[in-house]
Structure formats: structure tokens, C-alpha cells
N, C-alpha and C positions, 0 to 999 in steps of 0.2 A: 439573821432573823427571818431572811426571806426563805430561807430552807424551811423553816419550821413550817410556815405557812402554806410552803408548795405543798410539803408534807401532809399537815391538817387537808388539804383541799384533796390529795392524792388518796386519800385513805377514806374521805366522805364520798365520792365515787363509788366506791366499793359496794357504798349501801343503796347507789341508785343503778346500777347495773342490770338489774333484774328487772326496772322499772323499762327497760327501752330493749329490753334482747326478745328473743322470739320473733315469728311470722308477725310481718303486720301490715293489713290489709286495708289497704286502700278504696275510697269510693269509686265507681266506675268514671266517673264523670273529669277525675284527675289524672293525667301523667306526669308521671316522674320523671324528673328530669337529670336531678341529682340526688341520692340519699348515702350522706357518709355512714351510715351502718350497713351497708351492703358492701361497700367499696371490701374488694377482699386484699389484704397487706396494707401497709402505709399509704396514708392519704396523701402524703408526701405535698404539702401545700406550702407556701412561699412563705416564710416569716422574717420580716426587718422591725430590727435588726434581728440578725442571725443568730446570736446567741443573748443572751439576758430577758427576752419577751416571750412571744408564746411555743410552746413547747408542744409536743406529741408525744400522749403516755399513748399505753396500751396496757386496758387491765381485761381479766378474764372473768367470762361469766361463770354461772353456773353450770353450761357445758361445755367450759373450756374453750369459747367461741370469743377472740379478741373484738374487744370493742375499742374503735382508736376515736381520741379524744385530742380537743388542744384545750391547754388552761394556763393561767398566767395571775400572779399575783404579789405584781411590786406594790405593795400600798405603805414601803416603809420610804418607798424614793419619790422626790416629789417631779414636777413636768412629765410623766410619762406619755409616750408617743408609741405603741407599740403597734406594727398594722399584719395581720394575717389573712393573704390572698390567695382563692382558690383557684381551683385549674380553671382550663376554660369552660362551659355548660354551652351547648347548642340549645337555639329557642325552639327547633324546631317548627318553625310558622307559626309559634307561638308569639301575638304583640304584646300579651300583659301576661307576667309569671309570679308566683308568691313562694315565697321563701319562708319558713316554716323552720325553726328555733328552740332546741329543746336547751335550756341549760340551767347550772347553779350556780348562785353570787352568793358570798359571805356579805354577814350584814356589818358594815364598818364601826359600827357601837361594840359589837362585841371584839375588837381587836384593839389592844392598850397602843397609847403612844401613837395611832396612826389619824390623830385628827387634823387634815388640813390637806394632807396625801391619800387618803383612801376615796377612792369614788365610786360609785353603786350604779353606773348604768357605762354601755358600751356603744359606740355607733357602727352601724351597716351602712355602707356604699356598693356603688356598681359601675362598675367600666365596657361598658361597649364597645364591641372588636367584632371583624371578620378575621383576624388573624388567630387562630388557637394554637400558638405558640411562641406570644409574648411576654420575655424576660423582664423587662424594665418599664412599667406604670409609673410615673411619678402619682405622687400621693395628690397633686393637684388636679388630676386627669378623671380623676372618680369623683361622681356624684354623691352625692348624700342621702340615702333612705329614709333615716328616720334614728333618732337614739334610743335605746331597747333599754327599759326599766326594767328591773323583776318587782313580780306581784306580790312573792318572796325568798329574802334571803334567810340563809342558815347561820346558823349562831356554835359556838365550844358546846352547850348545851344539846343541841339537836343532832351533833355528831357523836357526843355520848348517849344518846337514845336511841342512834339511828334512825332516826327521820328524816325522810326524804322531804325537801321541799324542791321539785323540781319546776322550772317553769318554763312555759311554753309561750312562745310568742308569733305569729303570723304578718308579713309584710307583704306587703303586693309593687310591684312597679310597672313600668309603660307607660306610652308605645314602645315598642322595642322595634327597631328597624334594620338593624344588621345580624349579622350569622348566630353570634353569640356574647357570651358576657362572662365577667368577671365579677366575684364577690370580694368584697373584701370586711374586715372588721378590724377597726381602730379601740386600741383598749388605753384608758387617761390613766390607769391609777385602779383598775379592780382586782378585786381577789374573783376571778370567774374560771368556769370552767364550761366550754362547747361539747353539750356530750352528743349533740346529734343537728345537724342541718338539714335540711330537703329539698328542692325545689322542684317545682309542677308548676302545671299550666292547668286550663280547662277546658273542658268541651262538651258538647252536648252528645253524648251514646247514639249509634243508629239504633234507631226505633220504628216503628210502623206506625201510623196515624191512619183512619178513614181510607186501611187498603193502597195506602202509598210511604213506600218507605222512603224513608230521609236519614244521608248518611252521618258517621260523623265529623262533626262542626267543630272548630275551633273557635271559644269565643273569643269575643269581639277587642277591640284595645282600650275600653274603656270602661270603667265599674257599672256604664249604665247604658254599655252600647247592648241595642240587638241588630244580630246578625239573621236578616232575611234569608233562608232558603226552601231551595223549591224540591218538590218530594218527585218521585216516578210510582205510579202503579205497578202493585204488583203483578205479577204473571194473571194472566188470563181476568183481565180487568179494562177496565180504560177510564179517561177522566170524564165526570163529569161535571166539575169544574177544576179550574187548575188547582190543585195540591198546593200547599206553602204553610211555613211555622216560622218560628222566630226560636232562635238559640240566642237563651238571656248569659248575663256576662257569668251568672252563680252555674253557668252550667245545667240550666233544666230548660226544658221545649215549654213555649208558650203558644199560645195562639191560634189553635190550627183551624186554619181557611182551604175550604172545596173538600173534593172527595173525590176517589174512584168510585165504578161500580164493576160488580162483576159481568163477565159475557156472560148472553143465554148459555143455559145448559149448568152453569156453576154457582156456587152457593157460598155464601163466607161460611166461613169456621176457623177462628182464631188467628185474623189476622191474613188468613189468605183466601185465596176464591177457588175454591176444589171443586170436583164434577158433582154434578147433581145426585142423588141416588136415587137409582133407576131409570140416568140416563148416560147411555154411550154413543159416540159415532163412530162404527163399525163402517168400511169398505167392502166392497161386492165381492173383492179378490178374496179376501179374507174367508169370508162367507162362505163361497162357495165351495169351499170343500167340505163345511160341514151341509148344507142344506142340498134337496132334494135337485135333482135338473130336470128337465128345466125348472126355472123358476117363472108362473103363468101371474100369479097375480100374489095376495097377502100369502104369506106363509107363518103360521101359528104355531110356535113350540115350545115344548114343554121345559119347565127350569132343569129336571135333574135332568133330562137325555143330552143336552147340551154343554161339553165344559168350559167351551168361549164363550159361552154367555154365563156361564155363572158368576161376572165379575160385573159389575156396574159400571165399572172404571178406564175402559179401554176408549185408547183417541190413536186410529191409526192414520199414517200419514194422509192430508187433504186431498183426495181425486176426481174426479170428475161425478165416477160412479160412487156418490157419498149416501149414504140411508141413515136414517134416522130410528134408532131402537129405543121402544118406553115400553118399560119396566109394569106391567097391569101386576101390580104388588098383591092385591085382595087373592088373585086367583093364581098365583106365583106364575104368571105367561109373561113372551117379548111379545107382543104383535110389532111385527114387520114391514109400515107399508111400504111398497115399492109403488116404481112409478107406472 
């Protein structure tokens, strides 16, 4: 009886496959950490017991592209204990990570004979290690997440129509303190099927604020920490009060306190402080090969005779002998002054 039903679940897949293949693009603000649909071959993940619990199929999509899957569905035996543990995931300095659940549960109403054995939710745990190659967990060593309901299950009905009822579920945990972790999922009695896991962390993107960028931030360990930090001006800027935001736990910049401003000579535009137009600091050295010798007092020239000056934008290195050229735009001239 349990074949049929592996069956039924094996073949309802089929009709959600399409629902989870393709590109899929994530917010910036999230890393991935783990995502079993990218994993390329068997996810190869620990199941006890070894044979009778949860299982990895592999069905194909539409382009032939395997999707590996675990499912499991004793709901004709009663005490079920079955636990399926992942590899190990590194937090990468990540304290709080969310785990992200794509799957489908048959609804135990529509299965005869199984009242009192079928159970309609599954529970998630997590084990904590710096070790990322450990064999033997006892089941008591892992914490408890949280028991994961569906919002819905499928019915004999909705696999004859092909209706996907897929459902998605999101956890979070933390702090997290050592290297990395372990997931596990304990099944009592479902007809369920794991068509896709994730796990990510968050952080705030480097951004620019008020001409001081701020890189990115890992948030905080807690759903309601903010994580203070302090920005640097950008090039050719400085502060004029100190720069600082807050990276909230959702992943977005709050707050931002002080400012840079631009050096003389530079102007914002989009975030950075670029040269003024119609002004550069030109050195003597430079100069003098195009301008007259001696040089006695101002020297006035024309825009087109000259092709080092036809650019607004020149900063050569700082020397002693440093001059100052503005741009008289109305009447297209550098005037010169020297000293």
C-alpha cells in the first residue's frame, strides 16, 4: 500500500517541476548559502533509517535538467520516526540564517484507512558544528525550529487535474556562533515531498549615501538588531561630519547620519565628486611645452590652438610649481594667472 502511495506522490511531482526549474533570481540583499536545485548530481544527504524513510528521486524537467527531490510517505504505519540530515552549510559570518522550503503534503482525508497514522506537518531542527564532516548526530543533539504546516495539501483529485499546490515556507534561526550547521527534518507519519531547500543569510549591499560609501554589512543576530556602521568618503571628498547608517536585520540601510563634501575644484554628480567644468590644475612642466617662453606675466589662449587644454579634466601630479586654469566659457579662453 505504501508503493502506491510513493507512487501517487512520485508522479504528482511531475506536475510541479516546471513550478521550480529555470533561472532564479534572488534579491541582492540575500546569500545563498545552500540551494538543492543547483546542487549538480545527488544531494547525497543522510537519511535514518537507511532504507524504509525518506528517499531521493530524481525526475526531469522540461529540459531534461534533474531535479533531486526527498519524499516519504508511510502514513499506512503508525510511530513514524524518520529524520533526513543535510550536509554540513557554512554561516559564513552569518549570526541569523533563514531557511526557505519549497514542498507538497497530501491531505490525509483524501487517503482511506490511514486515520490515526497519517500526519500533515513535518518538524525542522539544526545542529551546530565547526566540524563539516560529521557522521553520527544523535537525534537528541539537534534543536528544534519550528513544525512546518502546509497552507496546502493535495488530494487523488488535484493529481487528476494537475494542480499544483505547492507550498512554501520560510524559517529563520540565531545567533549562530560556530563555523556551520546542520539541518535536519524529522517526518511522524506524512505523505510529503522536499522539492527544494535554500538557505541564505542577509545583508545590507554597499551603497553610497551623502558621498560616503558603506560596504557590505552582514546583518545583525537578531530580527530587531541594527548593525551601526561607519561610511568613508568618496574619492576626492572629505567629511564634514562623520558618515554612519544602520543595516536593519530585513536587509536595508536606515538612518544615515553626517556627510561628505566635495574638494574645491569638484562637483557631485551621481554619487561621486568629479572635476569641476572648466577647471583643471595643470603643472608648469606640462605647460611649457605648449606656451610661449619666456613666460613674463598672464598668458591668454585660445580654446582651439591649444590640444592640452581642450579637456577640462586634467589633475597632474602635485608640484611645487602648481597653477590654476579657469575655463572663461562665454568667450571660449583659459586665462592663466601665473604668479
Amino acid at each position: 500500500m505504501a508503493g502506491i502511495f510513493y507512487f501517487v506522490l512520485f508522479s504528482f511531482l511531475f506536475g510541479i517541476c516546471n513550478a521550480v526549474t529555470g533561472s532564479r533570481v534572488y534579491p541582492a540583499n540575500e546569500v545563498t548559502l545552500l540551494d538543492s536545485k543547483s546542487v549538480q548530481g545527488e544531494l547525497g544527504w543522510i537519511a535514518s533509517p537507511l532504507e524504509g524513510g525518506w528517499e531521493e528521486v530524481s525526475i526531469m524537467d522540461e529540459k531534461n535538467t534533474p531535479i533531486r527531490t526527498y519524499q516519504v510517505c508511510n502514513v499506512m504505519e503508525p510511530s513514524q520516526n524518520n529524520w533526513l540530515r543535510t550536509d554540513w552549510i557554512t554561516r559564513e559570518g552569518a549570526q541569523r540564517v533563514y531557511i526557505e522550503i519549497k514542498f507538497t503534503l497530501r491531505d490525509c482525508n483524501s487517503l482511506p484507512g490511514v486515520m490515526g497514522t497519517c500526519k500533515e506537518t513535518f518538524n525542522l531542527y539544526y545542529y551546530e558544528s565547526d566540524n563539516d564532516k560529521e557522521r553520527f548526530i544523535r537525534e537528541s543533539q539537534f534543536a528544534k525550529i519550528d513544525t512546518i504546516a502546509a497552507d496546502e495539501s493535495f488530494t487523488q483529485v488535484d493529481i487528476g487535474d494537475r494542480i499544483m499546490k505547492l507550498n512554501t515556507e520560510i524559517r529563520d534561526v540565531g545567533p549562530l556562533s560556530k563555523k556551520g550547521f546542520y539541518l535536519a527534518f524529522q517526518d511522524v507519519g506524512a505523505c510529503i515531498a522536499l522539492v527544494s531547500v535554500r538557505v541564505f543569510y542577509k545583508k545590507c549591499p554597499l551603497t553610497v549615501r551623502n558621498l560616503a560609501q558603506f560596504p557590505d554589512t552582514i546583518t545583525g543576530a537578531d530580527t530587531s538588531s541594527l548593525v551601526e556602521v561607519r561610511g568613508s568618503c568618496v574619492n576626492n571628498s572629505e567629511e564634514k561630519d562623520v558618515p554612519k547608517m544602520y543595516c536593519g536585520a530585513d536587509g536595508e540601510w536606515l538612518v544615515p547620519i553626517g556627510n561628505c563634501l566635495c574638494n574645491a575644484g569638484h562637483e557631485e554628480r551621481n554619487g561621486e565628486c568629479q572635476v569641476q567644468n572648466g577647471f583643471a590644475l595643470l603643472c608648469v612642466e606640462a605647460l611649457a611645452l605648449f606656451l610661449p617662453q619666456p613666460v613674463q606675466t598672464k598668458e591668454v589662449l585660445r580654446w582651439p590652438q591649444n590640444p592640452l587644454l581642450a579637456s577640462s579634466a586634467f589633475q597632474f601630479p602635485l608640484g611645487p610649481a602648481l597653477l590654476a586654469v579657469t575655463l572663461q566659457s562665454s568667450v571660449n579662453e583659459f586665462a592663466l594667472p601665473f604668479p
